[in-house]
FIKENU-222792 format. One record per residue (C-alpha): residue in three letters; y, x, z. Coordinates in steps of 0.1 Angstrom, whole numbers, padded with zeros to 4 digits, always signed. Layout:
BEGIN
AlaYXZ;...
END
This chain:
BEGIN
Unk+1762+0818+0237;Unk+1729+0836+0232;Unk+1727+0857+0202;Unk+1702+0835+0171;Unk+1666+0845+0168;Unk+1654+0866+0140;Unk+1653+0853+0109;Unk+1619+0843+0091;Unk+1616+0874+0073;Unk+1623+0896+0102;Unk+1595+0876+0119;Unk+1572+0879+0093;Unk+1574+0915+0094;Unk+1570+0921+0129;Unk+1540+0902+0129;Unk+1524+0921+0104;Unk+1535+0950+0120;Unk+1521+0936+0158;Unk+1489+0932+0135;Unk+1486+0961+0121;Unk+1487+0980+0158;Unk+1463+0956+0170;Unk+1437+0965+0139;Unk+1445+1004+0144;Unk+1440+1000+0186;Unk+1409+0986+0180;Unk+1398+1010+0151;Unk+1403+1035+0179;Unk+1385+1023+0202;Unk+1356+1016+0180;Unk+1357+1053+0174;Unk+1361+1065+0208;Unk+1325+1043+0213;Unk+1308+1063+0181;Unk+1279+1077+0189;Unk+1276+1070+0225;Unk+1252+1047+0245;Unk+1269+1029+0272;Unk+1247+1016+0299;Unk+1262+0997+0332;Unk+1238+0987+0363;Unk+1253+0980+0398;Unk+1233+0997+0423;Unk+1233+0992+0463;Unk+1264+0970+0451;Unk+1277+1002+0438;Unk+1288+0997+0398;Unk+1274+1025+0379;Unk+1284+1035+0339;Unk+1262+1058+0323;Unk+1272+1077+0289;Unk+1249+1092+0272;Unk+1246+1106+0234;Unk+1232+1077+0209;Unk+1194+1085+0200;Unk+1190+1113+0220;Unk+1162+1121+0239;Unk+1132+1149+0246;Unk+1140+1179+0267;Unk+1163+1178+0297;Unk+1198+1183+0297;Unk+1223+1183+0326;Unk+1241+1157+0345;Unk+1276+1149+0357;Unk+1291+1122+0379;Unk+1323+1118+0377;Unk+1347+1101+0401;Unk+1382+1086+0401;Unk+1413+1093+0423;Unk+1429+1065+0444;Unk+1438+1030+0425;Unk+1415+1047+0397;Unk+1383+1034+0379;Unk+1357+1040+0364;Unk+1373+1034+0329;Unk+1401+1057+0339;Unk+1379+1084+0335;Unk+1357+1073+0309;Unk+1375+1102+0282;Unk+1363+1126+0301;Unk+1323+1110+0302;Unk+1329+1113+0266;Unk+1334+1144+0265;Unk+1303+1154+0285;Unk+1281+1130+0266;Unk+1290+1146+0234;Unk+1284+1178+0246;Unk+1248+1169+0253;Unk+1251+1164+0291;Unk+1245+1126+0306;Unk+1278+1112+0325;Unk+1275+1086+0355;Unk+1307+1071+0362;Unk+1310+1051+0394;Unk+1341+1029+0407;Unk+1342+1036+0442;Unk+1346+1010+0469;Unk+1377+0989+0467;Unk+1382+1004+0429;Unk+1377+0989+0397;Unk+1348+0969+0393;Unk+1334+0973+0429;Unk+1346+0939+0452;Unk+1335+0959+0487;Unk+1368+0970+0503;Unk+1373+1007+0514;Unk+1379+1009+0548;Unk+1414+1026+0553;Unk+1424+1031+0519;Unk+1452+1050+0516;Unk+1441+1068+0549;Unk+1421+1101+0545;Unk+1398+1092+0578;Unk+1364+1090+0584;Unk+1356+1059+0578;Unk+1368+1057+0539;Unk+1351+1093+0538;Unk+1313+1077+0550;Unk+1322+1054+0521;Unk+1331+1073+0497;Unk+1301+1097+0508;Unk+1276+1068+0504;Unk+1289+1056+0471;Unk+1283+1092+0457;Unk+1249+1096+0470;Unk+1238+1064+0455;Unk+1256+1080+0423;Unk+1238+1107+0424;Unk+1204+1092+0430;Unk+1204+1070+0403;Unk+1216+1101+0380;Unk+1187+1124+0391;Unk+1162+1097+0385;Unk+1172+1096+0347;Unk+1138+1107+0331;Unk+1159+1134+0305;Unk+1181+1147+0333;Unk+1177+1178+0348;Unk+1177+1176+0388;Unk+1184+1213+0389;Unk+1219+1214+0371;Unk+1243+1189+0383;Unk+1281+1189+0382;Unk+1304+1167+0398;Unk+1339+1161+0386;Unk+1367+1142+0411;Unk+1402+1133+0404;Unk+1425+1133+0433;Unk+1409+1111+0463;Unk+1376+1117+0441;Unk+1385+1159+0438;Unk+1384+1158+0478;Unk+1352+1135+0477;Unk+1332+1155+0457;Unk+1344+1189+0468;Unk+1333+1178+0506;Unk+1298+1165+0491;Unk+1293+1198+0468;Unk+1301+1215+0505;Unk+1272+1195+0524;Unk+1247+1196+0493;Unk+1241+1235+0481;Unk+1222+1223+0457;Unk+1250+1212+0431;Unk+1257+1236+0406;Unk+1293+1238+0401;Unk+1320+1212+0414;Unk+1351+1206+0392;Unk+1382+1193+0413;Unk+1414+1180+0394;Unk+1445+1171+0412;Unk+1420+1183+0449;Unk+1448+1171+0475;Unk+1437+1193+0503;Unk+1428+1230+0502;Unk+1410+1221+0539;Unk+1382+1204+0521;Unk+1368+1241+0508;Unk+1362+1252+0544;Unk+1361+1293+0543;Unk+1332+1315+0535;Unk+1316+1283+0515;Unk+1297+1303+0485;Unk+1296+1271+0461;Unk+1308+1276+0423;Unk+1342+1257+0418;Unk+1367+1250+0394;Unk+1404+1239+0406;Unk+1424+1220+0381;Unk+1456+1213+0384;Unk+1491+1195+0364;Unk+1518+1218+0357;Unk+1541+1189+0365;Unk+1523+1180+0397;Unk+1540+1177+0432;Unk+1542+1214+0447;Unk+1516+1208+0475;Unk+1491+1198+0446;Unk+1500+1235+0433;Unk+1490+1256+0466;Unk+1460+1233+0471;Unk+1448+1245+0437;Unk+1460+1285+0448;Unk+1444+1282+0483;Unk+1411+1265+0470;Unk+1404+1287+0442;Unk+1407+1319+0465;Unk+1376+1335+0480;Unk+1341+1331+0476;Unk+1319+1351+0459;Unk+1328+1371+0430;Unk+1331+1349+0397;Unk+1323+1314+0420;Unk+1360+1301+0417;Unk+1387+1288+0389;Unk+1420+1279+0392;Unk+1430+1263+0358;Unk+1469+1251+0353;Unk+1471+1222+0326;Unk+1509+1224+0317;Unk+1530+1199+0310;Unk+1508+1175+0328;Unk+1515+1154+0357;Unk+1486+1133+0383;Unk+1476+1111+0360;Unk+1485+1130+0326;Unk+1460+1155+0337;Unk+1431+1137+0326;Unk+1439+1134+0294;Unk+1445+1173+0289;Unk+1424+1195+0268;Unk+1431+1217+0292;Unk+1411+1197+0317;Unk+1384+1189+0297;Unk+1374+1226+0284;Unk+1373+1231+0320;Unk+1350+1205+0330;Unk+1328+1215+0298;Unk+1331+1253+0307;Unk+1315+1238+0337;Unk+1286+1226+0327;Unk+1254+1245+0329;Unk+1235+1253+0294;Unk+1252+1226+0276;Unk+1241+1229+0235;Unk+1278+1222+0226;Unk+1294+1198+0208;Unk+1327+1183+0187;Unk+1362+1192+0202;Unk+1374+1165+0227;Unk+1400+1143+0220;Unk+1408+1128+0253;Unk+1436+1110+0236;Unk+1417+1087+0215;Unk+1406+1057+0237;Unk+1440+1062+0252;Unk+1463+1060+0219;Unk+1437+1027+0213;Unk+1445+1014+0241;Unk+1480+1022+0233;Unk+1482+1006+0199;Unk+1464+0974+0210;Unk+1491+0969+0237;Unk+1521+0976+0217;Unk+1507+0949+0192;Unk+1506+0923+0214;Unk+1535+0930+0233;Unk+1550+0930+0192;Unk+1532+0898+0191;Unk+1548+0881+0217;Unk+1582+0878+0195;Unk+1568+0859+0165;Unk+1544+0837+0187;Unk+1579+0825+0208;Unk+1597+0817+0176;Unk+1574+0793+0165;Unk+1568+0776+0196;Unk+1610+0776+0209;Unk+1622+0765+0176;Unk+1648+0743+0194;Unk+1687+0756+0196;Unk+1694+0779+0225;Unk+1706+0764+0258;Unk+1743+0757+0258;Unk+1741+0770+0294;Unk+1733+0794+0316;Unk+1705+0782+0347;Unk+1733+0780+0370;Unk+1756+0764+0351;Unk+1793+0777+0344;Unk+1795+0816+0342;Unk+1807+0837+0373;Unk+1824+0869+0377;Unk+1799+0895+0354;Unk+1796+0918+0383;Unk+1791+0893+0411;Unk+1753+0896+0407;Unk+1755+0928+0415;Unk+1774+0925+0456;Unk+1742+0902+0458;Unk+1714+0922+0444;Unk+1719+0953+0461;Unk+1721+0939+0497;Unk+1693+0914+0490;Unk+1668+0942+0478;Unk+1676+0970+0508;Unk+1678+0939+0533;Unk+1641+0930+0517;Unk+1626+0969+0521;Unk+1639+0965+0554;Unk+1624+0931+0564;Unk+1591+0943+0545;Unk+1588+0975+0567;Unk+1581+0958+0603;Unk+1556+0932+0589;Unk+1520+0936+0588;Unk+1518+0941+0554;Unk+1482+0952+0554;Unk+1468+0923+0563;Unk+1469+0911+0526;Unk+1433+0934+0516;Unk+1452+0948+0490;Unk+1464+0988+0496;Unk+1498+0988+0486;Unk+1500+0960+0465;Unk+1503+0940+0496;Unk+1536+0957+0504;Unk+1551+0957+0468;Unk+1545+0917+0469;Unk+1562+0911+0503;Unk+1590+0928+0490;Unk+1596+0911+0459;Unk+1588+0880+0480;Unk+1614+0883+0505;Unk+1639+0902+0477;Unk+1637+0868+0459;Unk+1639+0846+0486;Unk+1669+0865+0496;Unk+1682+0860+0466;Unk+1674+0824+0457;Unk+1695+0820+0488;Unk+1726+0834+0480;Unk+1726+0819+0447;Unk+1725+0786+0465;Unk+1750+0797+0493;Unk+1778+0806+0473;Unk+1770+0780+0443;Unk+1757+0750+0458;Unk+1775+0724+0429;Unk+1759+0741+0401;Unk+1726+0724+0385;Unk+1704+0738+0359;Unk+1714+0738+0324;Unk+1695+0703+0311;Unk+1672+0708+0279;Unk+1661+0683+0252;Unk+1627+0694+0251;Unk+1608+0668+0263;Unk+1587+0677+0300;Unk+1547+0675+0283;Unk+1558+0698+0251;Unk+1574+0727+0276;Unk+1542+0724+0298;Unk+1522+0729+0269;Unk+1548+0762+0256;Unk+1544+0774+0289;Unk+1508+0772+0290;Unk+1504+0787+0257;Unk+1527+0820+0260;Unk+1514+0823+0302;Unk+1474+0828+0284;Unk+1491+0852+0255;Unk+1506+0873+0284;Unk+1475+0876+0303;Unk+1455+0883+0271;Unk+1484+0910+0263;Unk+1483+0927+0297;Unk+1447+0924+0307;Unk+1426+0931+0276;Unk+1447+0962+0266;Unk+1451+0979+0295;Unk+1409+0971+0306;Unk+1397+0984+0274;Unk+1421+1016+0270;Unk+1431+1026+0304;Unk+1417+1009+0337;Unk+1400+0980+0349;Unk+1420+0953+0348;Unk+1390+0922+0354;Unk+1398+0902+0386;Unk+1365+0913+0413;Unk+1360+0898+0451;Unk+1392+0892+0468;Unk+1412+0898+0438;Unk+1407+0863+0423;Unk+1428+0851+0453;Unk+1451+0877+0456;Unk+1461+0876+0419;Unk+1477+0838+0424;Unk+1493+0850+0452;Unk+1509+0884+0442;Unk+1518+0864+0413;Unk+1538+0839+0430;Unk+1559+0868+0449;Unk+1561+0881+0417;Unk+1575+0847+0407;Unk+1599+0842+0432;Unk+1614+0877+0430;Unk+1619+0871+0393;Unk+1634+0835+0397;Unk+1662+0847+0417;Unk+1670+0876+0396;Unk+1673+0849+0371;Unk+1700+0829+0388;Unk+1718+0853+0401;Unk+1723+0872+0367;Unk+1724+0837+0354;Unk+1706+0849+0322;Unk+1725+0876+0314;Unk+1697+0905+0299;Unk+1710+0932+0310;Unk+1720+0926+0342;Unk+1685+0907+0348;Unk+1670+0941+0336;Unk+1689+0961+0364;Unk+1682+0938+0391;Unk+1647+0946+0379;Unk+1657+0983+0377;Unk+1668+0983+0412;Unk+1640+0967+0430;Unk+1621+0999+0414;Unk+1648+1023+0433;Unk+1646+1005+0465;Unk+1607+1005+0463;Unk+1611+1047+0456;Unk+1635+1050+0488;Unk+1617+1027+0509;Unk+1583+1051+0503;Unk+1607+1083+0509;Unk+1620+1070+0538;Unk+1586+1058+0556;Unk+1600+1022+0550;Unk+1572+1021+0528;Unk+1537+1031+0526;Unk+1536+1067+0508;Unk+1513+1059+0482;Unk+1539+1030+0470;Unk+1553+1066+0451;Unk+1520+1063+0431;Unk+1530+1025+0419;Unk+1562+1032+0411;Unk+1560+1048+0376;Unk+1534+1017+0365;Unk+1560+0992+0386;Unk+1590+1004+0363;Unk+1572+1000+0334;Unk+1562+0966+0340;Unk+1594+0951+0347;Unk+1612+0965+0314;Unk+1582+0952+0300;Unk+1588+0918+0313;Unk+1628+0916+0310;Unk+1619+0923+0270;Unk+1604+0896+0271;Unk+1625+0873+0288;Unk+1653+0887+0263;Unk+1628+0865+0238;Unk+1630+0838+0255;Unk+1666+0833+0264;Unk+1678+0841+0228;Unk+1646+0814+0221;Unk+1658+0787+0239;Unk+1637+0789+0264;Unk+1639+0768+0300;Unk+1653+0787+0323;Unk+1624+0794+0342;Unk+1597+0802+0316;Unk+1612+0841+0314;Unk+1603+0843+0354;Unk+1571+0826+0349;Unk+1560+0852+0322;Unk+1573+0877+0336;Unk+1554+0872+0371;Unk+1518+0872+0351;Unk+1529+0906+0334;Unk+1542+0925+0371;Unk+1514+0903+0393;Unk+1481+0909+0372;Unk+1479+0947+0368;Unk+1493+0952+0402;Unk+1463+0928+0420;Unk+1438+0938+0400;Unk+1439+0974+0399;Unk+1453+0990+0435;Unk+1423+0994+0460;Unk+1410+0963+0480;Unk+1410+0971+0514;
END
């Protein structure tokens, strides 16, 4: 039988304690906003933030547009706009096609061809237009920053445009995009802990040109994403910019540790807010009714999830306009059909444990704790990290990554019959699979970049469903929470296509 809930007390304090990260997140994020002016325009449907220095005005000062890597935003890189505003410079942030806030799909994403690279192209010139026609900005010194996918972007513009000042690249994928005996001024950075081809894309970039015009600068302990966040990275970028009147010390970290705080609170609150609405004893059985073999789940996991990559890696995948994302979800789609089917092959009999709570009052539990977990994974993660606000094709694609999402999840439930831990390493091994598929060329490559953010999500969810089951819970609500907390960051923040 299920272990009992926390007592009352216990409750009380982790509520306070969910409340008291939710009051310090947004403390931080206030302060992260302190003294800036944040202005947002979509232009030639290209969605444009501009940070500037609060109450600021009179002679010109320089400008930087900064762009994100693939599956990045806008707001990803919004520390690093801080930075430059409060160094007296004015930041234009832009999500590229297919990214954050921008519904138009890239062409190809995922695929360094020509197409995505007219795109991309276009979406920094109108970038760039709209920051040169700032009345305070100085025409003659601009800088542009890239990240990854937006390193290579901005390196191949600075190539075609003499006329920007100094190009910063962090995380620049491919050394080919400096071509030799280009004379521009450029700064490499790169993560300590990034993959080795990152490392002599940074050494063969930052060689030649003229004396002084080139910087290769090493962020340690730093991987691709970490890297933005490094002081290291952003006294580069500063170093970069021309006649700058200087400014506090960044803190890259504070609109992340807001971020942070506000999503450890809710995720806190989730615990309290499920005691009070399960208050009914815990079910007297598991949702497939008498208890099997403990390592039975296991002789069905494995084959179900390798038997899924390999189904997944023959099917057109990328018809869903979703890069990646549309593989992940066909994989947990056929990984739980899969194993729905077992579960009912080899224990046809068995019904569902029967609960006293009456049909309306679970609807309405269910309702309740399925808008808590989107407030918990959306809000957080949108105002700390990335954009996470459903654009274009994403307001149908969110229902339906969300029902692969479901399905997977459902048959993990059965098969582990409820059982937390093994639930947790079904969860686990999806996440391996997913890792060997990409290795293999089962997968798409860039399923690698999902992975860390996938693994997070389902121990995030199988806490959760811990909650529920030691709750009371029906035996489908863990799955059905669960699915909102994989589905909504993965549709709403890989690239539409």
């Amino acid at each position: 039988m299920p272990a009992p809930g926390p007592a009352p007390r216990r409750l009380l304090v982790l509520g306070a304690l969910a409340l008291l990260a939710v009051v310090l997140g947004m403390l931080l994020l206030v302060r992260a906003d302190a003294g800036l002016s944040t202005r947002r325009a979509t232009v030639a449907g290209v969605p444009l933030t501009e940070v500037r220095q609060s109450g600021t005005g009179g002679d010109r000062r320089p400008g930087v547009v900064i762009a994100h890597g693939f599956a990045g935003s806008a707001r990803l890189m919004r520390p690093l706009a801080d930075s430059v505003a409060r160094h007296g410079a004015v930041a234009v942030l832009l999500d590229f096609a297919g990214h954050g806030a921008n519904p138009v799909g890239l062409p190809g994403a995922g695929r360094d061809d020509e197409r995505a690279r007219a795109v991309l192209r276009h979406d920094l010139d109108v970038a760039l237009a709209w920051l040169r026609s700032r009345p305070d900005v100085d025409p003659d010194r601009i800088v542009l920053v890239g990240h990854s996918m937006g390193a290579g972007a901005v390196t191949r513009y600075a190539v075609d445009h003499p006329e920007i000042t100094r190009t910063v690249a962090i995380s620049l994928p491919d050394a080919d995009d400096v071509p030799p005996g280009w004379a521009g001024r450029l700064t490499v950075v790169v993560g300590g802990l990034e993959f080795p081809d990152f490392g002599r894309a940074a050494e063969a970039a930052a060689a030649g040109g003229p004396p002084g015009a080139r910087e290769r600068v090493v962020a340690p302990g730093t991987e691709h994403i970490s890297v933005l966040f490094a002081p290291r990275t952003h006294a580069a970028t500063l170093a970069a910019i021309p006649g700058r009147p200087g400014g506090p010390p960044p803190a890259p970290l504070t609109r992340l540790a807001g971020g942070g705080l506000l999503l450890l609170g809710l995720g806190l609150g989730f615990v309290p807010l499920a005691s009070l609405l399960l208050r009914g004893p815990p079910p007297a059985a598991s949702p497939g009714g008498p208890r099997s073999r403990p390592g039975r789940w296991l002789a069905v996991a494995v084959p179900a999830a390798g038997l899924g990559a390999v189904l997944a890696a023959p099917l057109p995948t990328d018809r869903l306009p979703l890069a990646v994302g549309g593989h992940v979800a066909v994989f947990l789609l056929l990984t739980g059909v899969l194993l729905v089917a077992a579960h009912l092959r080899f224990r046809p009999r068995r019904r569902p444990a029967s609960h006293a709570r009456r049909p309306t009052r679970a609807a309405g539990v269910a309702a309740v704790l399925l808008g808590y977990a989107v407030l918990a994974v959306a809000l957080p993660l949108h105002l700390g990290f990335t954009s996470t606000a459903p654009v274009g094709a994403r307001w149908w694609l969110l229902p339906l990554v969300t029902l692969c999402c479901l399905a997977f999840l459902l048959g993990a439930e059965l098969v582990t019959e409820g059982r937390g831990v093994a639930y947790a390493a079904v969860g686990g091994l999806a996440v391996v699979v997913l890792a060997a598929a990409a290795v293999t060329g089962l997968a798409p490559g860039f399923v690698l970049l999902v992975v860390p953010l996938f693994a997070a999500l389902v121990a995030w969810q199988a806490a959760w469903a811990g909650v529920l089951r030691r709750r009371g819970a029906p035996w489908w609500l863990p799955a059905a929470v669960g699915a909102v907390v994989l589905a909504w960051p993965i549709a709403t923040t890989l690239p539409l296509t």
